[in-house]
N, C-alpha and C positions, 0 to 999 in steps of 0.2 A: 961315454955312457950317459945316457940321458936319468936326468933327474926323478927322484921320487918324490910323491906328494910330501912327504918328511923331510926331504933335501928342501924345499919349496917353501916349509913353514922355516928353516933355518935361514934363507935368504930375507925371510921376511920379519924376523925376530933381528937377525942383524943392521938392520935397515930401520926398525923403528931405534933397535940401540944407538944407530949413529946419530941418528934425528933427536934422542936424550942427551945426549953428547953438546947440543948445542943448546942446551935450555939455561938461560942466566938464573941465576941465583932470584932476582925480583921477577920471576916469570912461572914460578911452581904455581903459585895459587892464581895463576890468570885463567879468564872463563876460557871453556871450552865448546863445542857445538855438541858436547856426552852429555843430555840431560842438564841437571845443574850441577856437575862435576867439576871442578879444573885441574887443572892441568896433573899437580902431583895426584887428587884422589883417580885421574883417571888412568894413569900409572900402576898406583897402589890396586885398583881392580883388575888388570892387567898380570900383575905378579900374583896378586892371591888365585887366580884363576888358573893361571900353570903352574904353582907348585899345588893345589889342590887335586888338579887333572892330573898330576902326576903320583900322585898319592893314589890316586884310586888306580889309575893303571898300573899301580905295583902291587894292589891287594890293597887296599886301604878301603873304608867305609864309602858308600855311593853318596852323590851330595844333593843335596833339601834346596828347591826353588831360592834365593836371596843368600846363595851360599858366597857368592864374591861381593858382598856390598864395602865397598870402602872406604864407607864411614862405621864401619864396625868395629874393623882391625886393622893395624898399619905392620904393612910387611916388607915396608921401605927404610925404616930407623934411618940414619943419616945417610946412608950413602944409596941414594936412588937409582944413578945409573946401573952400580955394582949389583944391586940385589934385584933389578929384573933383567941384567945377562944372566945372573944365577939362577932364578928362575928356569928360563930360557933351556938352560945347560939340561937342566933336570927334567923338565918337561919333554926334551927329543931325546936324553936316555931312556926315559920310561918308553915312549913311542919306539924305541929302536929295541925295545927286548923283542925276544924270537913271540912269532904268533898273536901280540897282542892287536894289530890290527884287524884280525879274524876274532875277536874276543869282543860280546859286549859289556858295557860299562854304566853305571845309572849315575848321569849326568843333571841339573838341572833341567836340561832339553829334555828329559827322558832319559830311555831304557837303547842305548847305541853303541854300535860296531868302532872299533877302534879306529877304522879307516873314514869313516866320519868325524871320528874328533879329529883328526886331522886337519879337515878341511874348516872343521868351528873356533879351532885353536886360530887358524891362520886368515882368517875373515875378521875375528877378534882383533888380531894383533894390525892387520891392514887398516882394519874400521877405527880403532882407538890411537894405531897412531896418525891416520889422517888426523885426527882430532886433534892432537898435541900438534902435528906439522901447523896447521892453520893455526892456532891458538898463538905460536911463536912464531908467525911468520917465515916457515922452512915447508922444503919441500920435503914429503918422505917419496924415497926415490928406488922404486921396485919395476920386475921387469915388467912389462905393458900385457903380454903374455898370462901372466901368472895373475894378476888381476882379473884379467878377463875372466879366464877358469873361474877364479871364485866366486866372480861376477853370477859365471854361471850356472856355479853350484848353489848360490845363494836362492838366485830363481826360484829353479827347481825344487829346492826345499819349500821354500816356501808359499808353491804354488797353490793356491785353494786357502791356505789357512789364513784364521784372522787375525790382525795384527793386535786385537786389544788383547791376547793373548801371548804378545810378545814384547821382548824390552825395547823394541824399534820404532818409531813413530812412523806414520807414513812414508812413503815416499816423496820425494819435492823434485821440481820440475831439473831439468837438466838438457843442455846438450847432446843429442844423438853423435856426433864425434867428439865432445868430449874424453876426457883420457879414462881409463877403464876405472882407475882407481876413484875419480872422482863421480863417476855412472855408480861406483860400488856403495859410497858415501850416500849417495842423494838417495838409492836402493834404499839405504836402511836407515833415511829419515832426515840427513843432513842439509842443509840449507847449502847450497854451491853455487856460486858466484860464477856469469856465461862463461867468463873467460877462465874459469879453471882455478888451479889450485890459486894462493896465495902469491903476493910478490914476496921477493927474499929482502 
């Protein structure tokens, strides 16, 4: 059976969980390539982001531009990896209720179809944890495929508009065979290094 865009955002929710999995205790607060984020707040915006998305996709209040800043609120308490699996959990049971991908929802981005936060959820979780991968020196390790996609969804969205109207910084130079994931990084603003991701 071939995968769903929601099987898709799980493999990629799993994947930055592993890459949490190996972050040392002196390595929460190291920078990252998120703005001036590191490591745990870009985590903590990562978690408040899927359990809010999922709040709304269960009927809850639509959210206000600056609604994941995480230096606002911390929705990590001590136990970080646990509380963005659980996130995680929450966020693709809401996406997996009947019809709500045919439903729109008023997101920061706007006024969108369920089956678009799909694809914003998992561009997120790919873009933020490149961020934590490189910051710790680890790969995050998704399929080349499923990159691409959102490589290409990303485009597309944001084809025409202007970026001073978005949390992205330009784009930065890259590699045409570069790996998708890291074409996807440089997309939304990341500095990447010819040779690719980080060493381990």
């Amino acid at each position: 059976m071939n995968a769903t865009p929601v099987d898709d955002l799980a493999t990629v929710l799993g994947a930055v969980g592993d890459v949490l999995t190996q972050v040392r205790e002196d390595q929460w607060h190291a920078p990252t390539p998120s703005r001036e984020w590191d490591v745990r707040e870009v985590v903590n915006h990562m978690v408040l982001g899927d359990l809010r998305t999922a709040e709304v996709l269960c009927g809850g209040p639509g959210l206000a531009v600056g609604a994941f800043d995480p230096t606002e609120e911390d929705a990590l308490g001590d136990e970080e990896v646990a509380s963005y699996r659980s996130a995680g959990v929450k966020l693709l049971a809401a996406l997996r209720q009947p019809g709500v991908l045919e439903q729109s929802f008023e997101l920061p981005i706007g006024t969108v179809p369920g089956f678009v936060i799909v694809h914003v959820r998992t561009v997120e979780a790919l873009v933020h944890g490149w961020d934590v991968a490189r910051a710790i020196g680890r790969r995050l390790e998704v399929p080349e495929q499923l990159a691409e996609a959102e490589l290409l969804f990303s485009s597309e969205a944001m084809a025409g508009a202007a970026r001073e109207s978005m949390p992205f910084a330009s784009p930065e130079p890259v590699a045409d065979d570069a790996p998708a994931l890291d074409r996807l990084a440089a997309f939304l603003g990341r500095p990447v290094a010819p040779e690719g991701l980080s060493s381990l």
